[in-house]
N, C-alpha and C positions, 0 to 999 in steps of 0.2 A: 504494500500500500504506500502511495504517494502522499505525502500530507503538505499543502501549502495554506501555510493561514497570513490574512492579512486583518486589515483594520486597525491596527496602533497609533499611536500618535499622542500629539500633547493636547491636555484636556487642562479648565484650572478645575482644582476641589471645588465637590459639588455635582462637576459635570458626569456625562455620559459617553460609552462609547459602546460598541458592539465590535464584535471580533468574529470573527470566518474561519474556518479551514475546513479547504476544499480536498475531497481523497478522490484517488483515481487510482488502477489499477487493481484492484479486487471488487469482491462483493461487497460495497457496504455495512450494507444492514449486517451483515457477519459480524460486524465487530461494537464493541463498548467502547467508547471515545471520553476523555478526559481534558480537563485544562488543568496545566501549571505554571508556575511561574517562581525567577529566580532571577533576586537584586543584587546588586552590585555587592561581592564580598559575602553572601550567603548561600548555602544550599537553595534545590531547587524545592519548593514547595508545592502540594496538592492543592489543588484551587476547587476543583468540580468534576462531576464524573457523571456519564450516562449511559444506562445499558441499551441495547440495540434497537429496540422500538421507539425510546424517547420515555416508556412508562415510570419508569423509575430515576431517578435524580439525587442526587446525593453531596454536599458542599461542604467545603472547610469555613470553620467557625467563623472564621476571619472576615468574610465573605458572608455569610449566610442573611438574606432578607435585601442584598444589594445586588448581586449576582443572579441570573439566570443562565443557565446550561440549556440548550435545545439542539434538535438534530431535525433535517428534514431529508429524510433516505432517498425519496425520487431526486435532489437535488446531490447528492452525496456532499451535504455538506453539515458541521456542526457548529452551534451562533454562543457567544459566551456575550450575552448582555451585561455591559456592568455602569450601575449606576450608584450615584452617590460617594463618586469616587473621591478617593481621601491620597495624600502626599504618598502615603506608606504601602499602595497598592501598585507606585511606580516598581517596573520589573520589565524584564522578557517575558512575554508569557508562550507559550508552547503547548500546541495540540498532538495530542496521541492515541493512538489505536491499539487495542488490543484483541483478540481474538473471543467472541462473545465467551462469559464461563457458563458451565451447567447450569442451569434455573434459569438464564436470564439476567443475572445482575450483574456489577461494573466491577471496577479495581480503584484503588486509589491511591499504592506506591507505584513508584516512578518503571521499578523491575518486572511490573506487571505488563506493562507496556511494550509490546514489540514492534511499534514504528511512532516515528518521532517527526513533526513539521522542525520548519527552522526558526521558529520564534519570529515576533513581531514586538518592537519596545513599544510600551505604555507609560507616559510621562505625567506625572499629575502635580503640577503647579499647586504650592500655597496660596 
């Protein structure tokens, strides 16, 4: 699976952006897709996760109630809304695919993951 995401850019706190990554090269719907993200001088952190329908969704604390995770399979793509963004949400963020697991549900370490976009920066002005 190919994974390009875009959407980044600078925002001031407060604002809004929405994020993309686009897969190509496999079945989609086959797989549970995730967003993370990793700032300057820190590991890479789990941001949001979703199993292959869209049914289920799943976010880091950090993020929860400002974020949304969505996938639209005829489009093979998955949307990382995030709103009410704050200085400390500036990072790379990076979309990943993983191979659906049993039942249906996502992952949300980073080794779960077997294909990786190349990140998009996310800038959020004080």
């Amino acid at each position: 699976v190919q994974l390009q995401a875009s959407g980044g850019g600078l925002v001031q706190a407060g604002g809004s952006l929405r994020l993309s990554c686009a897969a190509s090269g496999r079945t989609f719907s086959n797989y549970a897709m995730g967003w993370f993200r990793q700032a300057p001088g820190k590991e890479r952190e789990f941001v949001a996760a979703i199993n292959w329908s869209g049914g289920s969704t799943y976010y880091a604390d950090s993020v929860k109630g400002r974020f949304t995770i969505s996938r639209d399979n005829a489009k093979n793509t998955v949307y990382l809304q995030m709103n009410s963004l704050k200085p400390e949400d500036t990072a790379v963020y990076y979309c990943a695919a993983g191979a659906s697991p049993p039942g249906g549900s996502y992952y949300v370490r980073p080794r779960e993951y077997d294909y990786w976009g190349q990140g998009t920066l996310v800038t959020v002005s004080s």
